[in-house]
Structure formats: C-alpha cells, structure tokens
C-alpha positions as CSV (number, residue, x, y, z in Angstrom):
1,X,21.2,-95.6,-84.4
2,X,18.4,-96.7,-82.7
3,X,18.6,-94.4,-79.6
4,X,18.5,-91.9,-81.8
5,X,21.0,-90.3,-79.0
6,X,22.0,-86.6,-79.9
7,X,25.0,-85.0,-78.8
8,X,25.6,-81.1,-79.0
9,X,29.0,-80.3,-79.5
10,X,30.2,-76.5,-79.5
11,X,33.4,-75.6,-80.8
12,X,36.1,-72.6,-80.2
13,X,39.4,-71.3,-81.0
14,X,41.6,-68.3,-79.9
15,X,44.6,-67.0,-80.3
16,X,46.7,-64.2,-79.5
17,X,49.8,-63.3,-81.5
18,X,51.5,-65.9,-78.8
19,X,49.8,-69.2,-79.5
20,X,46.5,-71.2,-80.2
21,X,43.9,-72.8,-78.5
22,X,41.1,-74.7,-79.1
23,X,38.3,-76.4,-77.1
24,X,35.3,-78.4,-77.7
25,X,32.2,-79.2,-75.1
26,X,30.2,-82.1,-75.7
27,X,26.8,-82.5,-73.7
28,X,24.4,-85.2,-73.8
29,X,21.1,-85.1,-71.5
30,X,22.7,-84.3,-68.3
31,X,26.5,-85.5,-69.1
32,X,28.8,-82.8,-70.5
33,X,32.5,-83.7,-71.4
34,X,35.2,-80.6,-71.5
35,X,38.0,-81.1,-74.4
36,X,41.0,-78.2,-75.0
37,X,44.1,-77.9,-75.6
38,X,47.1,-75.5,-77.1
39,X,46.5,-75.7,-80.8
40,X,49.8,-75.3,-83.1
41,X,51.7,-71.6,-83.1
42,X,51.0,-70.8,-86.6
43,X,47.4,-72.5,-87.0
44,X,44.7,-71.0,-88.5
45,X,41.2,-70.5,-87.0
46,X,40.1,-73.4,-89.8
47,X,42.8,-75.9,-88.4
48,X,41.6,-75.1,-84.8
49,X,38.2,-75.3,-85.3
50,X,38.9,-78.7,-87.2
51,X,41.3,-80.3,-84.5
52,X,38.7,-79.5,-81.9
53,X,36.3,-81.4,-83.6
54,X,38.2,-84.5,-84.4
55,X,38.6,-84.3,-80.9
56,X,35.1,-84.0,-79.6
57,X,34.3,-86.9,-82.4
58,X,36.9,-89.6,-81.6
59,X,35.7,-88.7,-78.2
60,X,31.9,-90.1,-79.0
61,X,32.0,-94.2,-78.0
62,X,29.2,-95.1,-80.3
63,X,27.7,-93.5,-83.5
64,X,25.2,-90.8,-82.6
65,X,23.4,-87.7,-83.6
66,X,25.5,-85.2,-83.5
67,X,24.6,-81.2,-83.6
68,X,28.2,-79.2,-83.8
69,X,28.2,-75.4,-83.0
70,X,30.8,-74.6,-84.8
71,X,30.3,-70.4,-85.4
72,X,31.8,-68.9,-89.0
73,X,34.6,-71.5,-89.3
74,X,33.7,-74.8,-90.9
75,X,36.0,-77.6,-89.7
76,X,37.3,-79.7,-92.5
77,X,36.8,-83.5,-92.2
78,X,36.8,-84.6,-95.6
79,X,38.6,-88.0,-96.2
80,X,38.0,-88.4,-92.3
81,X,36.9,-92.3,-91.8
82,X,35.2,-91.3,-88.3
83,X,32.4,-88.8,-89.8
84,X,30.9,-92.3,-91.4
85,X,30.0,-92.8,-87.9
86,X,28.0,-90.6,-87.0
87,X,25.0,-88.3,-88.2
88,X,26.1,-84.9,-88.0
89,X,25.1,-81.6,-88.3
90,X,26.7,-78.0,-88.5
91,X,25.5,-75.1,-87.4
92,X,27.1,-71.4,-87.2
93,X,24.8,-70.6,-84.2
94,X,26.1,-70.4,-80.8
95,X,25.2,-73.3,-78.4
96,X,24.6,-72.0,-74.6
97,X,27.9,-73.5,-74.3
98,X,29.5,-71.0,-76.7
99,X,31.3,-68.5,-73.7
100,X,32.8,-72.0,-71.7
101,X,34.1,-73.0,-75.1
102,X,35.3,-69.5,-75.4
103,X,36.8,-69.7,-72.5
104,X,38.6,-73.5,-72.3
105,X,40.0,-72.1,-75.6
106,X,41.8,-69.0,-74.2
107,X,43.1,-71.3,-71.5
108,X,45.7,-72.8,-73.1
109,X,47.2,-69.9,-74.7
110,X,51.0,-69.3,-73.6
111,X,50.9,-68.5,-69.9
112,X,47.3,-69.4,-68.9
113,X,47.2,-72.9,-69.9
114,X,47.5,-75.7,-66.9
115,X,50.5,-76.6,-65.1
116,X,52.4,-79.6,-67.1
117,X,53.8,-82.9,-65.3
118,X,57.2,-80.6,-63.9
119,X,54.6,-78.4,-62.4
120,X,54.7,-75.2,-64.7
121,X,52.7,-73.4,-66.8
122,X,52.8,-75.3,-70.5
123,X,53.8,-72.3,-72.1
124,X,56.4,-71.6,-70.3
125,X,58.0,-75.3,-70.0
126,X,61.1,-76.0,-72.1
127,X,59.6,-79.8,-72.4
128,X,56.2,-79.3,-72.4
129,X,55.5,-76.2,-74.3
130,X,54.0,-76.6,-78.0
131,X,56.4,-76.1,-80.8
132,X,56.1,-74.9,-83.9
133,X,54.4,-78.0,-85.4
134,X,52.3,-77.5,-82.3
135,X,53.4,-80.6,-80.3
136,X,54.9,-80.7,-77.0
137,X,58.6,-82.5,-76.8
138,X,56.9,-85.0,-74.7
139,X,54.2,-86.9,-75.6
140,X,52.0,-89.4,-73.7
141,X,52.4,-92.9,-75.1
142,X,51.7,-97.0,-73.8
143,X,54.9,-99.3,-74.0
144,X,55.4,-100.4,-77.3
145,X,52.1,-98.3,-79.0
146,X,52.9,-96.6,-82.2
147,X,49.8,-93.9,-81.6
148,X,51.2,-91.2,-79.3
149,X,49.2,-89.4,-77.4
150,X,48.9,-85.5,-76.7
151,X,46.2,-84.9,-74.9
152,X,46.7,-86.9,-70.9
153,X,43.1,-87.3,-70.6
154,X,42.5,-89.3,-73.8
155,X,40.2,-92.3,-72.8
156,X,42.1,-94.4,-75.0
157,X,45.6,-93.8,-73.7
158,X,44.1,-94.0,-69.6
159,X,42.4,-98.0,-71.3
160,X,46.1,-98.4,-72.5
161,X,47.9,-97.6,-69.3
162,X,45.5,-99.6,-67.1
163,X,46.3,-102.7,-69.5
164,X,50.0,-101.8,-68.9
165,X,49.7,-101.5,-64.9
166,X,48.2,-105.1,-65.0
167,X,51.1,-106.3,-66.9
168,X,53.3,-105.3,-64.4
169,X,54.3,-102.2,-66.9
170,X,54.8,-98.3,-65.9
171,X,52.8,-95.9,-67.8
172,X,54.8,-93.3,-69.1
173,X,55.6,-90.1,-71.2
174,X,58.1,-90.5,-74.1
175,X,60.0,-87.9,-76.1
176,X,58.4,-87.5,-79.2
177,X,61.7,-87.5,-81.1
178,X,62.8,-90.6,-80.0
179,X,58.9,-92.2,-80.5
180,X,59.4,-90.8,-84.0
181,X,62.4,-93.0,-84.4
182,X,60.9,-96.3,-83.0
183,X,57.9,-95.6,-85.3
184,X,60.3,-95.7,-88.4
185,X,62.1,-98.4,-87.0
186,X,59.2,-100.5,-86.3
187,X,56.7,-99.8,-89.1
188,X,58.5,-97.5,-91.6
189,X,56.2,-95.0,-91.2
190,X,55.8,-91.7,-89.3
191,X,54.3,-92.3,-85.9
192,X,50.8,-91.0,-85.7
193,X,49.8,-88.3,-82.9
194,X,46.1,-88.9,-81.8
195,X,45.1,-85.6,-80.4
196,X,44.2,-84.8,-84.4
197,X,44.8,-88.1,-87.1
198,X,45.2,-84.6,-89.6
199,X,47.9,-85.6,-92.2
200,X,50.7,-82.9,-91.9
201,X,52.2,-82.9,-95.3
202,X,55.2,-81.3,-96.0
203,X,56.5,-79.0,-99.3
204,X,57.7,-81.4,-101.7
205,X,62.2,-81.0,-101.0
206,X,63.1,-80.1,-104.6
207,X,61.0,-77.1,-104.5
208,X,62.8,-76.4,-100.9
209,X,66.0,-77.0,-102.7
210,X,65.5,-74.7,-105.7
211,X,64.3,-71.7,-103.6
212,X,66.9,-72.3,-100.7
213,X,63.9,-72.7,-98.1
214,X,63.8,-74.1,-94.6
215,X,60.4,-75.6,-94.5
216,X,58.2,-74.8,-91.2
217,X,54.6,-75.8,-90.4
218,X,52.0,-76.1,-92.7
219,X,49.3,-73.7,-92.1
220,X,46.5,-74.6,-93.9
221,X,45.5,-77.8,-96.0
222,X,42.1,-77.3,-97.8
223,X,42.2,-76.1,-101.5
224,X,45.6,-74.7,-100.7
225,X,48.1,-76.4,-99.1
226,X,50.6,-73.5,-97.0
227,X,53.1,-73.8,-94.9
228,X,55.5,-70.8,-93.4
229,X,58.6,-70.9,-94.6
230,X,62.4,-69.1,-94.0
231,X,65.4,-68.0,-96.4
232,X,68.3,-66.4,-95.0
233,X,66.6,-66.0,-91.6
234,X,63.5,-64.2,-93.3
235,X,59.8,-65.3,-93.3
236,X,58.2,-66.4,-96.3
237,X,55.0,-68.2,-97.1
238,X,55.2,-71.4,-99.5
239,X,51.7,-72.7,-101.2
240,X,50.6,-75.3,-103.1
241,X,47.9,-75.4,-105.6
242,X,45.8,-77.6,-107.8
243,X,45.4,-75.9,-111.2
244,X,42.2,-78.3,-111.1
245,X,40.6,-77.5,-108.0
246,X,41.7,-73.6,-109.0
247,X,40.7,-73.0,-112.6
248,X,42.2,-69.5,-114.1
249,X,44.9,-69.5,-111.0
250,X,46.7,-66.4,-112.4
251,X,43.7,-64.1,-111.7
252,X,43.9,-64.0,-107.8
253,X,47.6,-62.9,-108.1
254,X,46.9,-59.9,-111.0
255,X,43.9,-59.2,-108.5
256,X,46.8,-59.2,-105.4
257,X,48.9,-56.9,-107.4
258,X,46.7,-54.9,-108.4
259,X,45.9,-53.7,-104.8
260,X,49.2,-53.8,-104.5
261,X,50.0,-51.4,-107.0
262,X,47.7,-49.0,-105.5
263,X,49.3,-49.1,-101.5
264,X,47.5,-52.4,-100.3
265,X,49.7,-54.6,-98.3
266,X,49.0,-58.1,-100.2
267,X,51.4,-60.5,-99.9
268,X,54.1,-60.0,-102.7
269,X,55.6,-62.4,-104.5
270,X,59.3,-63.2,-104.0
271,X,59.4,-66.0,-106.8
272,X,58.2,-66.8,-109.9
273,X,55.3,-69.4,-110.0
274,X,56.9,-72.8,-110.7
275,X,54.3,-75.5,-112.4
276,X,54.9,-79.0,-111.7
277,X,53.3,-82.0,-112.5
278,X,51.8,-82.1,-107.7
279,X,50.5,-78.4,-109.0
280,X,51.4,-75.1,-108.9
281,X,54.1,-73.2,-106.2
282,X,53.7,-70.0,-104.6
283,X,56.0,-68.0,-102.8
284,X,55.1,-64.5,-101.0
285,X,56.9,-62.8,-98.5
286,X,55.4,-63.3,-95.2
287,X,53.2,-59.9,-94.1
288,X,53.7,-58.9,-90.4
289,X,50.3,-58.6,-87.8
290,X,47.9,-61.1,-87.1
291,X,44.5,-61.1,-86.9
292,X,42.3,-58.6,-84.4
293,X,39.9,-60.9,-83.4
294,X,41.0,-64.0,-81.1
295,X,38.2,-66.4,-81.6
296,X,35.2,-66.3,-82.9
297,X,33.4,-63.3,-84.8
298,X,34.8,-60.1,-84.7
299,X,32.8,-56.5,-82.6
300,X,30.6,-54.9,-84.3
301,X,33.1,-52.3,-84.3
302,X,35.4,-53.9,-86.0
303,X,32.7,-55.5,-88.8
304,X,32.2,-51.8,-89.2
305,X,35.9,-50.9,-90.3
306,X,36.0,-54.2,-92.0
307,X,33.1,-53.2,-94.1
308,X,34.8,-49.4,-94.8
309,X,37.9,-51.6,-96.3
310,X,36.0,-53.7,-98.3
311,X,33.8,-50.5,-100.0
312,X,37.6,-49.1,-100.0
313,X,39.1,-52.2,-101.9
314,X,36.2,-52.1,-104.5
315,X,37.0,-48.9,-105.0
316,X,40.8,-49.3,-105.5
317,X,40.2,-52.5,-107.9
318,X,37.7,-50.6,-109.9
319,X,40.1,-48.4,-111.4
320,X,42.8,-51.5,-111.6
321,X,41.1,-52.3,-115.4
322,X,40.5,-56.1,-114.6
323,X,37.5,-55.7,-117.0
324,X,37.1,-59.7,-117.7
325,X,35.3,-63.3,-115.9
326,X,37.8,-65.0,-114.1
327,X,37.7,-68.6,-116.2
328,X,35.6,-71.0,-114.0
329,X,33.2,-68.8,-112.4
330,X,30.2,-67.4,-112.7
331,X,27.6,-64.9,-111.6
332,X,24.6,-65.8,-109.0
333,X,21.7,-67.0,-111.6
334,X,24.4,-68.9,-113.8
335,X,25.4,-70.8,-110.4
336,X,21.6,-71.1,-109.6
337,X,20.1,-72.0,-112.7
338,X,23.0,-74.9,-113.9
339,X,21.0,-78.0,-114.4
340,X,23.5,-80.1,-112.7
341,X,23.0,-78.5,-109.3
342,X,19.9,-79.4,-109.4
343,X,20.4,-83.1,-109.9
344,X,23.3,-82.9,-107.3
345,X,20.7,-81.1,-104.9
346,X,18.0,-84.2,-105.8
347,X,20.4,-86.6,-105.3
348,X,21.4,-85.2,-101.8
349,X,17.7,-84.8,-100.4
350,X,17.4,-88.4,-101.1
351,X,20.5,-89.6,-98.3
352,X,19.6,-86.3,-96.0
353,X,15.8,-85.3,-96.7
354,X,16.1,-82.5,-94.4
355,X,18.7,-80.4,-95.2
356,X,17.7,-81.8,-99.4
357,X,14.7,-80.6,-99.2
358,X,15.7,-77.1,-97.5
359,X,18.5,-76.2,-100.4
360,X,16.3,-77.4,-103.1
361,X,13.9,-74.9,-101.8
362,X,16.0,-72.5,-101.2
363,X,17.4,-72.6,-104.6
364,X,14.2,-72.6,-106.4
365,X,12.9,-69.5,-104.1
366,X,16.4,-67.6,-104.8
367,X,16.1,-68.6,-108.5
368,X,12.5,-67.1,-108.6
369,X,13.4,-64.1,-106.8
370,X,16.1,-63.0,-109.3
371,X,13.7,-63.8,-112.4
372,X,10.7,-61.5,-110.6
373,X,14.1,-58.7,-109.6
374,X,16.0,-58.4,-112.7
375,X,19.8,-56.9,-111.6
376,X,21.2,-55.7,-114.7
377,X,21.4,-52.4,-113.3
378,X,23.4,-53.2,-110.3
379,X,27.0,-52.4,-110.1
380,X,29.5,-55.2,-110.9
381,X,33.2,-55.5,-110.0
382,X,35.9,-57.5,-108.8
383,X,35.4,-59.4,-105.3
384,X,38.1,-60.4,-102.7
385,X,35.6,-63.3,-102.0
386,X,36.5,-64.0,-98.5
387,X,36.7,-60.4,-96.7
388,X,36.5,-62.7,-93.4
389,X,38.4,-61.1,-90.3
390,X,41.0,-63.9,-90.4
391,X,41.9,-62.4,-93.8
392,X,43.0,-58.9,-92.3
393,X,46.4,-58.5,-90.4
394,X,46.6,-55.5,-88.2
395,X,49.5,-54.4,-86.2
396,X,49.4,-51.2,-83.6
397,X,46.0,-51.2,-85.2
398,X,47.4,-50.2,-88.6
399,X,45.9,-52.8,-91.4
400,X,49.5,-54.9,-92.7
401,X,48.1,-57.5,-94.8
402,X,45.0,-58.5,-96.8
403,X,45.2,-62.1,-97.7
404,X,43.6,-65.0,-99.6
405,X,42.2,-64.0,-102.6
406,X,41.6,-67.7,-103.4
407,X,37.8,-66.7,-104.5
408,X,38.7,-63.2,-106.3
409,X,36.7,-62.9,-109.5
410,X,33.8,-60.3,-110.9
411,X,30.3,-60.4,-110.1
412,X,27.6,-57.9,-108.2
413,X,29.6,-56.1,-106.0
414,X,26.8,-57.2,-103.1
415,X,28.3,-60.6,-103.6
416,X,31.5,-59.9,-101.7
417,X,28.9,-59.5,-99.0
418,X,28.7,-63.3,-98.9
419,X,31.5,-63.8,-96.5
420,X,32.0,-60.8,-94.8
421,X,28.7,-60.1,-93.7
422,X,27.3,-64.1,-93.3
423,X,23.8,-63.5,-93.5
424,X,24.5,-61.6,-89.2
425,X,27.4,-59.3,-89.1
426,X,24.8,-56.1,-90.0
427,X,27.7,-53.9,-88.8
428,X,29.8,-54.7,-92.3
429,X,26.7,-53.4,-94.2
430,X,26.6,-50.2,-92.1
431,X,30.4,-49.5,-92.5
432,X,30.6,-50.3,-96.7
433,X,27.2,-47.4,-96.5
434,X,29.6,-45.3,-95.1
435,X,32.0,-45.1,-98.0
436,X,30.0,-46.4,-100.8
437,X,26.4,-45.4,-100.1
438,X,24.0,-49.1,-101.4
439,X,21.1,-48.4,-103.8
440,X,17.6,-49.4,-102.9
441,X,18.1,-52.7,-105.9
442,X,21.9,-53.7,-104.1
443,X,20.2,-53.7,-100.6
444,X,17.4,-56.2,-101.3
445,X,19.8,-58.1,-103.6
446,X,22.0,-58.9,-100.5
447,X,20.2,-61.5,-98.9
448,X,19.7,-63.4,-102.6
449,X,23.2,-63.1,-103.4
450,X,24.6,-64.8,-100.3
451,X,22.1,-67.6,-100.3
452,X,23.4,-67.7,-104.3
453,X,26.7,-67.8,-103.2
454,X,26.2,-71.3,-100.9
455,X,25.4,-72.8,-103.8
456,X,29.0,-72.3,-105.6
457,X,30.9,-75.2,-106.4
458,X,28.3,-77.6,-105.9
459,X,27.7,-78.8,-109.5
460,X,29.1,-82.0,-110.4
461,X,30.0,-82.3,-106.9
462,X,29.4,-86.3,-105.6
463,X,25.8,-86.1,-103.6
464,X,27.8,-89.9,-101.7
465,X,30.0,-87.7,-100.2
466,X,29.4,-84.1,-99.8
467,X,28.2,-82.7,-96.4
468,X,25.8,-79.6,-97.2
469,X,24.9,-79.1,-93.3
470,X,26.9,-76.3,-93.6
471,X,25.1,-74.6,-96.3
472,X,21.7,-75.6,-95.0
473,X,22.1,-74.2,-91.9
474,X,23.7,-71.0,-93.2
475,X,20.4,-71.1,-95.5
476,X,18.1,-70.9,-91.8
477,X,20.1,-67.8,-90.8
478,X,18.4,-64.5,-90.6
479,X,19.7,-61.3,-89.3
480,X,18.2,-57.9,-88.3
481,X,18.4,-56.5,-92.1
C-alpha cells in the first residue's frame, strides 16, 4: 500500500422493537461515501454492526488503511477473505461522523426508511419490506448472475447492469425465491446475497425434529450460534455450542438458574441439554422486551440503573452458594502472568508493532501494578460477565430478561465492571455505589481489572490471525474516574 491512503469508516445500528438498521460512512480526504440499510428483524446490535462493515469494506476499490469507528460493538469478520486486504484498525471512539451514522441508521427502520421501486415506504411494502431473515422478497440481480444484490446502489450490480444494457439486456429486480431456485438449479448451491457474504447457517433438522421446532432466523453466530425458534405457535430460543470454545458449559446455566430461583427473569430452559457430536443444544423459552437503548451506548441514566442491577445481581448470586472456579477460567494475574500470552503478545508486535508494542506494555504495567497492590482483601463473587445494555430486556420499563451469561464465572467482583462500564460509562460505577458502596482497594482496582480482562482468551491464540485492534484501542481509553 504505497499511498499509504487511509479511510475512516464510522459504523451504527438501531433498532426499535420494529426492525433494524444499520449504516456505515466512509470518508477519505474530501470524498465521503454514505452506506445503510434495514438490517434483519431479529438481529443483534453485533450482526448490525458487522453487516455494516462488510459493507463499507467490499465498498473500498483497492486495499487501504482503514480506521473503523465502530463504538462498544466489535463487528466480527473472522474467516472473512476481504479483511486480508486491507490494514485495519478498530476503535470504540466516535468519529465526527458518529450522529450522520446514527442517523442513516434510524432511517431505515419500519416507516422511515426510503420509498421502494412501487413508490412506498420499505417497511410498509408487501414486496419490499425485510422479512424475517432480513431480506426483501425482491432482490436486485444481472441476467444470469448467481450474486444477488440487496442494496440498489451497490457499484458492482450498477458495472453489471451497464454490461447488460450494452448487450441489448434489461436490468432488472428478481424474486429472491425464484433466484434461490435457479441458484440450486445452476450450481447446487444456495445463491449468495451480497449486501453481507455472512454465512446464515441453520439448526441442524434432527434437532428441529426431536423438539418439534419451526426454525426462524439465526440471531447471533460468534461463540454461540442462536436462532429464534417456535413450537405450537410459541417463541423459543435454539443455541448451539462448542463444548471446546466453552469449557465447563454447565456453569452459565446453574448461574441462570440461580437468578432465576431468586425472581430474575433469565431465560428458562424448556428442554433438556442434548450433546451431539456439532456440540451442545440449548433451548430456553424466548423472554419478552427488547433492549432500551436503540443504537449505540446507552444515557447515563440508564448506565446508572444498569449499574444498581448489576450491584443487585451480585447480591442475589452471593447467597446462591456457587462457591467454586468455573473450569477454564481464571482470575486477572493468572490471565496476566500465563507465559504463553506473552509469547502470543511478542509474536503479534512483530506483524503489527503498534498496537504489539502497546499490549505488551500494557500487560507488563497491569502485571506490575497488581504485584505493588496486592487484592487478597477484595471481595470476590460470581460475574454475569457481559452486563452490556443489549443483555437487559425491558418492557413498560419493567426489566423482563437478563441474558447471556456466556462469560459467568467468579473473580473480583470489580471485574464485572469490564463490560459494563468499558473503561467510559462512569454512570455504571455511580449507580453499583448506590447499592453496594466500593472500598477505597475495589475503586483503584477497576481500571487494572478491565485492562486485565482484554487480555482473556488470548493464550494460545494464533498471533497469523488474531486482530487485537480491538483490545489496543480499548487499552488508549480513559474516562473521567
């Protein structure tokens, strides 16, 4: 990249109990390039956030520099040919583009998006509107092309239909059922929709069979695969897991219970867990309420409540008697002091000296800190490990479900701070003071902890192919505290 040409890209999502959007601005020098659309009906804020950057990247016509704004979510491109193109880096602070992201994003929520090719609103058209797999019945497509396109303005698609206007051709929008069927016909394979390349899997069918399910989107597709489901006309949620990717896989659901047991809405389990040789299934009944916030971080209002209901779920799970480690994890000097993250962290500085050379240093400087500040003293419990606001369902303002317990496991209590508070959101700290008051040792062990908890998972990981941009710019943050 001799140019050395940088892009900024700056990401958003929203959503609204209705539908999704997502948008992505890209601007380079004095060129900026809008991209949105209506994300699927069920998507989370990851899958939005990770659309809209496939978008903005397939977007890029030659490999550059690229700086991606991409707030609290991380996008997940692993596997993803098209990040070998380019340089990139991620970065949870806002770009000045942040409110027109914001904004192209709450666009295409039902009734607000633009008007579709019959001239209505797309989320109220019977053609045009998304479905539930969060693509239109109509789909842009060139004659005879097995990619099918959702988004109108794709460059590739408007190269496509000029070729086919010189041929004498009629560019053209094709129902994506029938596309589907020429796709088989033609190649055997399912037809591949270019607004995202993301593989939609689906729940393997004898698992569908034994539980009586009708299978609906998937939802989420990173450790845990999780699609909604129905039975009987009633909402469930299905999920997939790898025993290997989730040692000790029991402990989040005796963790769920136990809240359970004591009046927190966690999702409840409406079958026994059923071990195969693809993994383990789940399947919970499906909590009502959706998320309060509909893009981005949450008020400081509501990171006050959040951080009342976290110091309120310690307190519940401390009298649940989950007294042991959860198998697999470890507390923040284990994690920091494992020779192997260290090798994995040399390794890494030597492909991306930069952002290397930061997390080494920040590793040694956390690592000193906790042998100068011994914690012994500190109180320990069981964490939710993701107290993020997307985790929280509210409806009529009433708190219906607390979800993802995908990280549970015992630690310093501070540690749950990692995720919820993300080194900014002050206004968590404030409200978990309110219920459980923090000792002098627990508030200066916050900032340690979370840069500890960037770190976890990281040993033994392959320095090749892990992207740490993430986690090094999480490590720059600073807040008011």
């Amino acid at each position: 990249m001799a140019d050395q040409r940088v892009v900024r890209v700056q990401l958003a999502w929203a959503a609204d109990g209705r539908g999704t959007g997502w948008a992505a601005v890209l601007r380079y020098r004095e060129h900026d390039r809008d991209l949105h659309d209506a994300g699927p009906a069920a998507a989370t804020p990851e899958q939005l956030i990770t659309i809209a950057a496939v978008a903005a990247l397939e977007a890029l016509t030659r490999g550059c520099v690229v700086r991606v704004h991409a707030g609290d979510v991380r996008p997940d491109l692993s596997g993803m040919p098209l990040i070998a193109r380019h340089q990139i880096t991620w970065t949870p602070e806002p770009s000045p583009d942040a409110e027109r992201a914001a904004a192209l994003a709450r666009r295409n929520l039902p009734g607000t998006g633009e008007r579709c090719l019959h001239d209505l609103l797309r989320g109220q058209c019977f053609e045009c509107r998304p479905r539930t797999d969060g693509y239109p019945a109509r789909v842009a497509t060139t004659d005879g092309g097995s990619v099918f396109h959702v988004n109108s303005e794709c460059p590739a698609l408007l190269d496509g239909w000029r070729k086919v206007t010189r041929r004498g051709g009629t560019p053209g929008r094709s129902r994506l059922a029938a596309g589907r069927r020429r796709a088989r016909g033609r190649t055997g394979r399912l037809l591949r929709l270019h607004r995202t390349r993301v593989t939609v899997s689906v729940p393997d069918p004898e698992v569908c069979a034994r539980w009586r399910l009708v299978a609906g989107p998937l939802l989420s597709a990173r450790s845990t695969y999780t699609w909604a489901a129905t039975r009987d006309g009633r909402p469930y949620i299905l999920q997939r897991l790898d025993p290997a990717g989730q040692p000790d896989w029991g402990y989040p659901l005796r963790v769920a219970a136990a809240l359970r047991e004591r009046g927190w809405p966690t999702p409840e389990p409406a079958e026994e867990p059923w071990i195969t040789p693809d993994g383990v299934w789940l399947l919970t009944h499906r909590l009502p309420g959706r998320p309060l916030v509909a893009g981005g971080a949450d008020s400081p209002g509501q990171q006050r409540r959040r951080g009342r209901l976290l110091a309120e779920v310690h307190a519940a799970l401390a009298t649940a008697g989950i007294t042991e480690q959860r198998g697999g994890f470890r507390e923040p000097v284990e994690v920091l002091a494992d020779p192997e993250l260290e090798r994995v962290l040399r390794a890494y500085e030597k492909l991306h000296p930069d952002d290397g050379a930061l997390l080494l240093a920040g590793r040694e400087a956390t690592l000193a800190w906790f042998a100068a500040n011994p914690a012994d003293a500190a109180p320990r419990g069981v964490l939710h490990g993701d107290f993020a606001p997307w985790n929280l369902l509210f409806e009529d303002g009433r708190l219906t479900g607390v979800l993802d317990f995908e990280a549970s496991h015992r630690s310093l209590l501070v540690a749950d701070f990692a995720l919820s508070w993300r080194g900014y959101q002050d206004a968590v700290i404030s409200g978990y003071h309110e219920v459980r008051p923090l000792s002098e040792l627990e508030r200066r062990l916050i900032v340690p902890t979370y840069h500890a908890w960037l770190f976890l998972g990281l040993a033994g990981a392959d320095p090749t192919t892990v992207d740490l941009s993430w986690n090094a710019a999480h490590l720059r943050r600073r807040s008011a505290r």
